[in-house]
C-alpha positions as CSV (number, residue, x, y, z in Angstrom):
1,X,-4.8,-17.5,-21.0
2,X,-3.6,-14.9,-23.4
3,X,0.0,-13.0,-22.3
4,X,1.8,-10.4,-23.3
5,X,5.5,-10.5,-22.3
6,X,6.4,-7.4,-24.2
7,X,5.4,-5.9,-21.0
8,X,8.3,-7.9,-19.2
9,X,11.0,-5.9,-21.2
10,X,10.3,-2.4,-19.3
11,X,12.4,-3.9,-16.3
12,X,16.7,-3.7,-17.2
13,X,18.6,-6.9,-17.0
14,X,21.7,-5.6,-17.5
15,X,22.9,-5.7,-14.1
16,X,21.3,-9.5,-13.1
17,X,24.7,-11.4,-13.3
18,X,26.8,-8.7,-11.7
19,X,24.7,-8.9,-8.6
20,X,23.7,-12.7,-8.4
21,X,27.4,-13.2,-8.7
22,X,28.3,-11.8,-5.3
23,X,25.5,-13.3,-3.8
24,X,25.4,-16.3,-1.2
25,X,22.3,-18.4,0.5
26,X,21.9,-18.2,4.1
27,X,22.3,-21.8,4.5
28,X,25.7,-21.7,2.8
29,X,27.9,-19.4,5.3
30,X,26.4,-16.4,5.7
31,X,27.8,-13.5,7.6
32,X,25.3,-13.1,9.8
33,X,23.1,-15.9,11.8
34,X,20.9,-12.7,11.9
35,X,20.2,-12.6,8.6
36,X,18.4,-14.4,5.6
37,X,18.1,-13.7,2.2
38,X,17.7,-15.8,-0.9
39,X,19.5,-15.3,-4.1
40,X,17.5,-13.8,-7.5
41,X,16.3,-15.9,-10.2
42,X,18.6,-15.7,-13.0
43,X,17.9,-13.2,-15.3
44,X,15.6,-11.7,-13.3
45,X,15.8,-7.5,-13.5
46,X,17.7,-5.9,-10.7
47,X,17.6,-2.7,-9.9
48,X,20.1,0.0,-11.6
49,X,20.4,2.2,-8.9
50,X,21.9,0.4,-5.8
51,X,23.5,-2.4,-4.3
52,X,22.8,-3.7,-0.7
53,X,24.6,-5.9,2.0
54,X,22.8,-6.7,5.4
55,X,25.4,-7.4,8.4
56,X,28.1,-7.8,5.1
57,X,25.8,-9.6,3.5
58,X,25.0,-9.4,0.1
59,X,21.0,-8.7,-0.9
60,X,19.5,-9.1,-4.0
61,X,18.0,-5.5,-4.8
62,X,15.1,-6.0,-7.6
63,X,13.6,-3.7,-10.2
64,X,9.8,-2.3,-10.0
65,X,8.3,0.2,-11.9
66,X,6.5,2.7,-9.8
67,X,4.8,6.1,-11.2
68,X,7.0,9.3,-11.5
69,X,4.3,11.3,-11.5
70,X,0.8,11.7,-10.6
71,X,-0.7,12.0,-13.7
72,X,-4.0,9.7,-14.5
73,X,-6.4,9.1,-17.0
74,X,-9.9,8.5,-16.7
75,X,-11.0,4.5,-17.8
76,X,-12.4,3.3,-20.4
77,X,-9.2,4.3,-22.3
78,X,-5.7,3.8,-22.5
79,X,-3.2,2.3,-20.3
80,X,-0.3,5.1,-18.6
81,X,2.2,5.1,-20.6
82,X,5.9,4.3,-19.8
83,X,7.4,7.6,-20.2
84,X,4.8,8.5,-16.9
85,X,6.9,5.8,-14.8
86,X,10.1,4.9,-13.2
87,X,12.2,2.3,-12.0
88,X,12.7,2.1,-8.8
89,X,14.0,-0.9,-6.4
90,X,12.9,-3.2,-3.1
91,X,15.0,-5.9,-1.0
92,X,13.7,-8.7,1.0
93,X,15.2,-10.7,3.7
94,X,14.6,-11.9,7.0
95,X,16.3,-10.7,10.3
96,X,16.1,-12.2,13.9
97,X,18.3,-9.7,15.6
98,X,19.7,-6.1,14.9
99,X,21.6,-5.3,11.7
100,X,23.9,-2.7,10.0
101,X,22.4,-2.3,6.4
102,X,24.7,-0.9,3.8
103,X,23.8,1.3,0.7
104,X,25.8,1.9,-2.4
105,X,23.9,3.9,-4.8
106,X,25.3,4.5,-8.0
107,X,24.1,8.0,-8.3
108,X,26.0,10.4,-6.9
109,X,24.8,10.9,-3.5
110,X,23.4,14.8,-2.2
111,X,20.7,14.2,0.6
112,X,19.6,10.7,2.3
113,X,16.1,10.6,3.8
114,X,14.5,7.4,5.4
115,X,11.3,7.1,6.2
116,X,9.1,6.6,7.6
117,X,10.5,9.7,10.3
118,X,8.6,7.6,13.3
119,X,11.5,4.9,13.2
120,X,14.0,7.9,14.0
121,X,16.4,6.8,11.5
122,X,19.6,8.9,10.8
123,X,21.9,7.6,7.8
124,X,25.3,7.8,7.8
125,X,26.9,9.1,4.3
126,X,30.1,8.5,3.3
127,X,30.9,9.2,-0.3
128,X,28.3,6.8,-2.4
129,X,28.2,4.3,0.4
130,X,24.6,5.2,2.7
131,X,24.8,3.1,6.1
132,X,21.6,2.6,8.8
133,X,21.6,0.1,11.4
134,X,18.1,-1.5,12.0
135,X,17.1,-2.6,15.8
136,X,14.0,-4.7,14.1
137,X,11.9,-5.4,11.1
138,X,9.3,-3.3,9.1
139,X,9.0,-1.7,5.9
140,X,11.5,1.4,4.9
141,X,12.2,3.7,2.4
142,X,15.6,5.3,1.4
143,X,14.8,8.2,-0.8
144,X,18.4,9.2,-2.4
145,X,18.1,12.8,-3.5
146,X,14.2,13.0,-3.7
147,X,11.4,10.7,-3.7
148,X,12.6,9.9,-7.6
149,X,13.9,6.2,-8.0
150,X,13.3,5.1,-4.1
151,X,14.9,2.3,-2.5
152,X,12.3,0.3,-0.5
153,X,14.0,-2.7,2.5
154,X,11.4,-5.3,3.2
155,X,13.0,-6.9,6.1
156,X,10.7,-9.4,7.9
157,X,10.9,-11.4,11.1
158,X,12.0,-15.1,10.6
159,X,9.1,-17.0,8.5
160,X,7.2,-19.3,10.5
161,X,5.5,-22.5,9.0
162,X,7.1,-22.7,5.6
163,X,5.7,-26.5,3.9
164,X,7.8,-28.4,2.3
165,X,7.6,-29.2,-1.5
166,X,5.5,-31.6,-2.3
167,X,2.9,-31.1,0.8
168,X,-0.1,-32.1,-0.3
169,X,-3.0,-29.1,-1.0
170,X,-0.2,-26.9,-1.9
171,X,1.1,-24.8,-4.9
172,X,4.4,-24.8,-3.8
173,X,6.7,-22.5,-6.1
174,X,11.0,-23.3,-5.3
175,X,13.5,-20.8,-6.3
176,X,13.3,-19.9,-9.7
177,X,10.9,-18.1,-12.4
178,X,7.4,-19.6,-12.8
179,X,4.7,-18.6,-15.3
180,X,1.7,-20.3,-14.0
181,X,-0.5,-18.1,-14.9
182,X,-3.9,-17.6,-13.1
183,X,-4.1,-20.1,-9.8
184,X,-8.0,-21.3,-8.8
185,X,-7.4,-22.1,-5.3
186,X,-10.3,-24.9,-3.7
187,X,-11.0,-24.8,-0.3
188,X,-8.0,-26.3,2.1
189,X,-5.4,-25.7,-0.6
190,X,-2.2,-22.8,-0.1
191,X,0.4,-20.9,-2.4
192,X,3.8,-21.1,-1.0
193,X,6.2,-19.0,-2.5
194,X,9.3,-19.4,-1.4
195,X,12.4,-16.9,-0.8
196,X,14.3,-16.5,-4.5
197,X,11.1,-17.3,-6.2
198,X,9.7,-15.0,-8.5
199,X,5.9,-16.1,-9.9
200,X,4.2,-14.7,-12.7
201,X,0.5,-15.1,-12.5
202,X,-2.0,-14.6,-10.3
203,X,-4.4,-16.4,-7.1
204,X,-7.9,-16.2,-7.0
205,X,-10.7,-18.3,-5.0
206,X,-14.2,-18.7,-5.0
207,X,-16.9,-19.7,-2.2
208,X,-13.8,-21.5,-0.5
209,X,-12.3,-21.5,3.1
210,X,-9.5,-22.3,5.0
211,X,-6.7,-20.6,2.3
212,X,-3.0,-19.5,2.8
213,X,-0.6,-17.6,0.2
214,X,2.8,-17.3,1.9
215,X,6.5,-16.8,1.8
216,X,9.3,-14.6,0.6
217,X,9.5,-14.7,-3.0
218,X,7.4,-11.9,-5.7
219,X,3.9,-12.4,-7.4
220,X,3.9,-10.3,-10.6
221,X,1.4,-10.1,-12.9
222,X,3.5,-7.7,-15.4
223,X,2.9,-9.8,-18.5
224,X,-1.1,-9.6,-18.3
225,X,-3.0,-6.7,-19.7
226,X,-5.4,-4.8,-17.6
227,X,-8.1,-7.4,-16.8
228,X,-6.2,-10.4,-17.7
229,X,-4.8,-11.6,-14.3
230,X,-7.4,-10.1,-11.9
231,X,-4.8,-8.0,-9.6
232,X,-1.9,-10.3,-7.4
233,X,-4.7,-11.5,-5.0
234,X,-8.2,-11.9,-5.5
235,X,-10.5,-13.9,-3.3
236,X,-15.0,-14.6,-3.7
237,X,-17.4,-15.0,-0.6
238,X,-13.9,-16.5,1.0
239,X,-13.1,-17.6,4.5
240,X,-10.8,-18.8,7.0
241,X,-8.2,-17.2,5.1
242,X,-4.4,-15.8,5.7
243,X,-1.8,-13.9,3.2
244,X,1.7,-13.6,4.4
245,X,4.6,-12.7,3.6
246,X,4.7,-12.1,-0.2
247,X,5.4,-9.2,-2.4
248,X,2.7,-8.5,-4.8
249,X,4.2,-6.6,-7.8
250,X,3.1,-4.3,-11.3
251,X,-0.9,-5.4,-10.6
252,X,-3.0,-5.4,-13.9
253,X,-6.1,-4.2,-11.8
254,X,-6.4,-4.0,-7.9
255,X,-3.4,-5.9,-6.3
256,X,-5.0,-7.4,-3.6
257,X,-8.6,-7.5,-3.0
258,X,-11.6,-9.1,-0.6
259,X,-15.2,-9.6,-2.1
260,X,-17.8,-10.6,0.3
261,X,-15.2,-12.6,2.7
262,X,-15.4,-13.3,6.0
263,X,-12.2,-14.3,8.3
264,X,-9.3,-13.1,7.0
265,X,-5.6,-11.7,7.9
266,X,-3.3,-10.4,5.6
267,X,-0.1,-10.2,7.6
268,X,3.3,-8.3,6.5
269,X,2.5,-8.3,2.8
270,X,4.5,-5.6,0.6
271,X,2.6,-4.3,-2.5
272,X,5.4,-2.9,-4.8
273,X,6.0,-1.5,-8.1
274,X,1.7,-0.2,-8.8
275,X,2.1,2.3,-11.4
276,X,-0.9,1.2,-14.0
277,X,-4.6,3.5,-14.3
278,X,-6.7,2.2,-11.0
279,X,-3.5,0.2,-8.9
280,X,-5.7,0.2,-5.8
281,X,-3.4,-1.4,-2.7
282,X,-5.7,-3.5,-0.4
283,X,-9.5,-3.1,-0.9
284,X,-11.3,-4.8,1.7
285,X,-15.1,-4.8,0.2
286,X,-18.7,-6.2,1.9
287,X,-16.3,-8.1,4.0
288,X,-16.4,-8.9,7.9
289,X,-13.4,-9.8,10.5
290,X,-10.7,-8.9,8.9
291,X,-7.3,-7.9,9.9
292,X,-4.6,-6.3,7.7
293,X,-1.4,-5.6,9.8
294,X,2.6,-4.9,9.4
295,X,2.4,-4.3,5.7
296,X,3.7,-2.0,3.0
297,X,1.9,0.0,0.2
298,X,3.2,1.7,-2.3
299,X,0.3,2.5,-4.8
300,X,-0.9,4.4,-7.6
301,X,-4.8,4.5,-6.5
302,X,-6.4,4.0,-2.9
303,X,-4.0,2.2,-0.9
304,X,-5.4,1.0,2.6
305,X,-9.2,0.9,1.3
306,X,-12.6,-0.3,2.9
307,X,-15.8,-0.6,0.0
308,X,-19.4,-1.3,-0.4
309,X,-19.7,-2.6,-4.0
310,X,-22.4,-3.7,-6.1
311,X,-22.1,-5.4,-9.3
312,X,-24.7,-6.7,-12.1
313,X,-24.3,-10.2,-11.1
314,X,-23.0,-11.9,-8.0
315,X,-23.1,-8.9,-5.8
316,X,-22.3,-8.9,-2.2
317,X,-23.8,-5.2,-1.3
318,X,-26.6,-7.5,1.1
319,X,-23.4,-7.7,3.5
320,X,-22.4,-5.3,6.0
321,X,-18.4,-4.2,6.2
322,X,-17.5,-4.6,10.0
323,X,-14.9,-5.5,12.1
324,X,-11.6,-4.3,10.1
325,X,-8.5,-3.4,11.3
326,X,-5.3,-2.1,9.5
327,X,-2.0,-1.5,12.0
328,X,1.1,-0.9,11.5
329,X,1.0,-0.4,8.1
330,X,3.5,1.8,6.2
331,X,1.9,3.6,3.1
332,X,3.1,5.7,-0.2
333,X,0.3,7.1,-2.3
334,X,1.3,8.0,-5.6
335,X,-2.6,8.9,-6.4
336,X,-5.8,9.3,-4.5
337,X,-6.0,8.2,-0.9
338,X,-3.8,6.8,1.3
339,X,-6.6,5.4,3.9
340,X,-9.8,6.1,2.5
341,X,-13.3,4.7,2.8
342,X,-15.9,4.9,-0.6
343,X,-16.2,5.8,-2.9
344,X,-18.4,3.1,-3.3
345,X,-20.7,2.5,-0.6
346,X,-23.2,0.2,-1.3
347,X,-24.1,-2.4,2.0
348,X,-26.3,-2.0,4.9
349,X,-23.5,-0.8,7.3
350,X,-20.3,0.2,7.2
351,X,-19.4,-0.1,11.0
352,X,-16.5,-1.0,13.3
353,X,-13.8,0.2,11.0
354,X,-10.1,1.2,12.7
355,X,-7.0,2.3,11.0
356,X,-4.1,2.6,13.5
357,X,-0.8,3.0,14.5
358,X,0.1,3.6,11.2
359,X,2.6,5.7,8.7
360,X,1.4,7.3,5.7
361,X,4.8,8.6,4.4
362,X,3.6,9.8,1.1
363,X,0.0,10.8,-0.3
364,X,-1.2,12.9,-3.4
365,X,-5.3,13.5,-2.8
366,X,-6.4,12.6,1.1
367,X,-4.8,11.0,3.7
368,X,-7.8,9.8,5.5
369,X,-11.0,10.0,3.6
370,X,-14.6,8.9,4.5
371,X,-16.5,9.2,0.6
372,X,-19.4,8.1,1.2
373,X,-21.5,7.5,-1.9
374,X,-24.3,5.5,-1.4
375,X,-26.7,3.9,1.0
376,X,-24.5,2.1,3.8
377,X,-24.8,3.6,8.1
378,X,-21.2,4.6,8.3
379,X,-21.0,4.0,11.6
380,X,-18.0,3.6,14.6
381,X,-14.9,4.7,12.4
382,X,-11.2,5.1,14.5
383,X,-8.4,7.2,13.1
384,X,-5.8,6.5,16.0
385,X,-2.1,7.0,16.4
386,X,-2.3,7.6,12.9
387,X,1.5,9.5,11.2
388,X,1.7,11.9,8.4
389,X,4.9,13.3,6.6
390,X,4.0,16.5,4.0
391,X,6.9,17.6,2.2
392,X,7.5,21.3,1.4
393,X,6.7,20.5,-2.2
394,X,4.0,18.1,-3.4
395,X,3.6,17.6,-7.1
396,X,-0.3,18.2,-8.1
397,X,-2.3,15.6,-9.7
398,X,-3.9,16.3,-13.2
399,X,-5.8,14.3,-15.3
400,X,-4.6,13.7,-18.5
401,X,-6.8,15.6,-21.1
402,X,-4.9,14.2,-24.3
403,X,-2.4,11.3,-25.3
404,X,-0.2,14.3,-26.4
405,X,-0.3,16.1,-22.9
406,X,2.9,16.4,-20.8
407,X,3.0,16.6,-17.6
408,X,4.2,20.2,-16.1
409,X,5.6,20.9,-12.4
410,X,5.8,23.7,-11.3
411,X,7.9,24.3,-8.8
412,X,6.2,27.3,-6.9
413,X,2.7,25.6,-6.8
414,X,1.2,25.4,-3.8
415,X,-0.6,22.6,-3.6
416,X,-0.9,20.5,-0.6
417,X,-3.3,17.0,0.2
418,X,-5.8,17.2,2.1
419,X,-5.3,15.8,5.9
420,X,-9.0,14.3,6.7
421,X,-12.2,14.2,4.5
422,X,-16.2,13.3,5.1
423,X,-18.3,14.1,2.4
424,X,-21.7,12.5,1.6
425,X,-22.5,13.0,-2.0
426,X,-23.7,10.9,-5.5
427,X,-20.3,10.6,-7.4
428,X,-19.4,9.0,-10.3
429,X,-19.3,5.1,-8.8
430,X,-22.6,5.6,-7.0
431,X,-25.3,2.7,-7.5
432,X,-27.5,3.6,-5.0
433,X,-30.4,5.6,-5.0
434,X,-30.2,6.6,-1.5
435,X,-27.4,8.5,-0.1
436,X,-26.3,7.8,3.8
437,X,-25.2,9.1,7.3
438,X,-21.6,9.3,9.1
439,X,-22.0,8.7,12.9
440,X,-19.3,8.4,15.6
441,X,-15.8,8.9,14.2
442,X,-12.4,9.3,16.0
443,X,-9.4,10.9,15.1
444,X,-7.2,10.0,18.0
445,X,-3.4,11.0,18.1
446,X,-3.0,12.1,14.5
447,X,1.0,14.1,14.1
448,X,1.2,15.6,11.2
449,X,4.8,16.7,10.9
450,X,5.9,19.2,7.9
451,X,6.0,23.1,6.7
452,X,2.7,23.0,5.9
453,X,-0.3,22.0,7.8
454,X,-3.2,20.3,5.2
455,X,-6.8,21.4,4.8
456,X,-9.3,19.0,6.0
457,X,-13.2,18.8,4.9
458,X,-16.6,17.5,6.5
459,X,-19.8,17.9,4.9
460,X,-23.0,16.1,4.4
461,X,-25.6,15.3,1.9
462,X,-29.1,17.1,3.6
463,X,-31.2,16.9,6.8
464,X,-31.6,13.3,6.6
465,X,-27.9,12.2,5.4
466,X,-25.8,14.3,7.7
467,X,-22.0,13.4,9.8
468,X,-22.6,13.4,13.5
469,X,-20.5,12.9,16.2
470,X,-16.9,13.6,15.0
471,X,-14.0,13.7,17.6
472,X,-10.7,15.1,17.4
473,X,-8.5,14.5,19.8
474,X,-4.4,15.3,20.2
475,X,-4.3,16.5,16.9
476,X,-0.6,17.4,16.5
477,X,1.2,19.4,14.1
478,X,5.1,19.5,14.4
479,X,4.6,18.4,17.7
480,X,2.1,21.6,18.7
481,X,-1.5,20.7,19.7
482,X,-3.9,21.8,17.5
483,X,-7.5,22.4,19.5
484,X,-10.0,24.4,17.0
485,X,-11.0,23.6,13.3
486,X,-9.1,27.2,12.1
487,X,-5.6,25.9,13.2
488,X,-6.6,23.0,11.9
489,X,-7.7,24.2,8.1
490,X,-10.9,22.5,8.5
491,X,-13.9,23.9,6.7
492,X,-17.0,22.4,8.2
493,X,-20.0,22.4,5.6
494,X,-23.6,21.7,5.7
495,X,-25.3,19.2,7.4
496,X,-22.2,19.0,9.7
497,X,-23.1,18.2,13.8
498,X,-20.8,19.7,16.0
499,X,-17.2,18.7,15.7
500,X,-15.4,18.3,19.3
501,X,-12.3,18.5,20.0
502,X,-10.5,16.8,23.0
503,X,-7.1,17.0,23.9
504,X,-5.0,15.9,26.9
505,X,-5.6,16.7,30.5
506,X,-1.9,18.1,30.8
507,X,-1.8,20.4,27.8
508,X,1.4,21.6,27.0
């Protein structure tokens, strides 16, 4: 395998010593039996902008690189370029109990915002020092003056069935930097990596079951070109299968993805630091039984996604999607939709499909988004106790016309995402002839809280491809029920049924 490390050199080291130097195991008299955390690699890059202590403990906080702004080009073409990133940082660490978590940022310190708003956080600012006390785990973000240069806390509850080295049937990677490049797992065989570990490469599996990738530590696959390492996670006509744990970080391609699988759970996973041309989160595609819960997104494409694909050669579009649920997920879209189903949408059904009790604390295009493209039924979709933060100034996405091109914000546009989307049209991923239908979907207990409330969008394709049977219901904006599709912003289009909308027997 071909890698390029120049890549590697984007992330400061400067600060790596300084920080590992005040840092001390768990196991060896930590402050708080509440707390683990792991010590980083030597000369791994640490982030620049903050340090962290958990119950006066000290955290390693790492570097990722993470888009500034959303501005894309269109592939084949050239990679984004650096000067259309920036740097941001994440912690990890485990908790079995409450904590205090203390912030020192070395930028002077205006405004402190944590989200997502749902966990009723309120920081405590005192000079450069940011304090938050945390009754459990689950993903955060501290945004220090703006979204620009965000602090993300990964804090987990304790790990349960760690292996020890040298079990047999698994990779098991110790504290430390490994390069191992790309990992062909064979049926009954795992990845461990461990707290402090930080793994360069990437895991991929064909036609095999019974599969775990687990632990604390990072999975990077910053040295690799775009195509080289096949995304963090990337599993064939799979089954019997369970990701834990991990941080997947700075993807080539789509960080974690499911082709033709069956049997799977991806449990309290963090995707950090996707900032390349088409850094898709979690794409779920032709796959059945699946579960995705308790994990973080931060991506620069399609975050939470669900597809119907169909390639050349060992395609999978003869399988249904069906039976998938994402919950309690936390997600930041830096670019295109932050639950989102499509483009492609090439299988016999797409049916059974719930996204809920989620936070979508950031998006750029759509925040839920049915795309359907092709041939599949899009059948039985659930929107419920879904939460959505707008801020009073989103910055626009443009494509990127020229290499030359800068990017411009303005700071009186008015653009805002859009809120929900169904649309049945041919677009530019289509491989099917045929177009499809949308029947039976549920927006249950949607708050949308902001100064703005987003458009939505439902249309179909002609008399035979039309959305039917779409349910709104305790749709809430800044806590105010919303009951028609004009307070709503929704523009209903051809080949539309009739949209209903429920709310509560005791309306306020």
């Amino acid at each position: 395998m071909k890698h390029r490390l120049p890549l590697l050199a984007f992330l400061p080291l400067c600060l790596s010593a300084f920080v590992q130097a005040e840092q001390t195991p768990a196991a060896e008299g930590a402050a708080s039996a509440a707390v683990v955390s792991w010590p980083a690699p030597d000369g791994e890059a640490l982030c620049e902008h903050y340090s962290l202590r958990v119950d006066g403990q000290a955290v390693p906080v790492y570097s990722c690189r993470v888009s500034a702004m959303p501005f894309n080009q269109v592939w084949p073409g050239y990679q984004r370029p650096i000067d259309q990133t920036e740097l941001a940082g994440f912690a990890v660490w485990d908790m079995s109990g409450p904590v205090e978590v203390e912030v020192v940022s070395r930028r002077a310190v205006q405004s402190v915002v944590v989200r997502p708003a749902s966990r009723g956080i309120r920081p405590t600012i005192d000079g450069d020092r940011i304090t938050l006390t945390l009754d459990r785990p689950g993903p955060l973000v501290v945004e220090v003056n703006g979204m620009h240069h965000a602090l993300h806390l990964f804090p987990s509850p304790p790990e349960q069935d760690a292996p020890a080295p040298g079990t047999p049937g698994v990779h098991y990677f110790g504290p430390g930097v490994h390069r191992p490049g790309r990992i062909e797992l064979q049926s009954n065989e795992s990845v461990y990596i461990a707290g402090g570990a930080v793994v360069y490469g990437s895991v991929q599996a064909r036609g095999a079951s019974n599969l775990r990738i687990a632990g604390r530590g990072i999975l990077d696959q910053s040295p690799f070109a775009r195509g080289e390492a096949g995304g963090a996670v990337r599993l064939w006509d799979c089954s019997q299968v369970r990701i834990e744990g991990i941080v997947m970080r700075d993807p080539d391609v789509w960080c974690c993805s499911l082709f033709g699988c069956r049997d799977v759970t991806i449990d309290g996973v963090k995707l950090v630091g996707l900032w390349r041309y088409n850094a898709d989160g979690i794409d779920v595609c032709n796959s059945q039984d699946v579960e995705v819960r308790d994990c973080f997104v931060r991506a620069f494409d399609d975050a939470l996604v669900i597809k119907g694909l169909k390639f050349r050669e060992q395609s999978f579009d003869d399988r249904p999607v069906r039976n998938v649920r994402f919950h309690r997920c936390v997600v930041w879209c830096d670019w295109g939709r932050a639950m989102e189903i499509g483009a492609e949408t090439s299988a016999p059904e797409i049916a059974e499909i719930v996204f809920e009790d989620c936070d979508i604390v950031r998006t750029t295009h759509i925040a839920m988004d049915i795309q359907h493209g092709d041939r599949a039924a899009v059948r039985n979709i659930r929107f419920e106790n879904i939460r959505v933060e707008i801020d009073a100034w989103t910055p626009q996405p443009r494509m990127q016309r020229s290499r030359e091109e800068q990017y411009q914000a303005a700071a009186d546009d008015r653009y805002c995402p859009t809120l929900l989307e169904i649309v049945i049209r041919r677009n530019n991923y289509s491989k099917d002839e045929q177009r499809g239908t949308v029947r039976d979907v549920v927006y249950q207990d949607i708050t949308v809280t902001g100064p703005h409330m987003p458009p939505s969008s439902f249309r179909g394709f002609d008399d035979q491809h039309t959305v039917e049977g779409v349910t709104i219901a305790n749709l809430r904006f800044n806590g105010r029920l919303v009951t028609n599709a004009k307070e709503t912003g929704l523009n209903i289009g051809p080949h539309v049924g009739p949209v209903q909308f429920a709310h509560p027997a005791s309306q306020p």
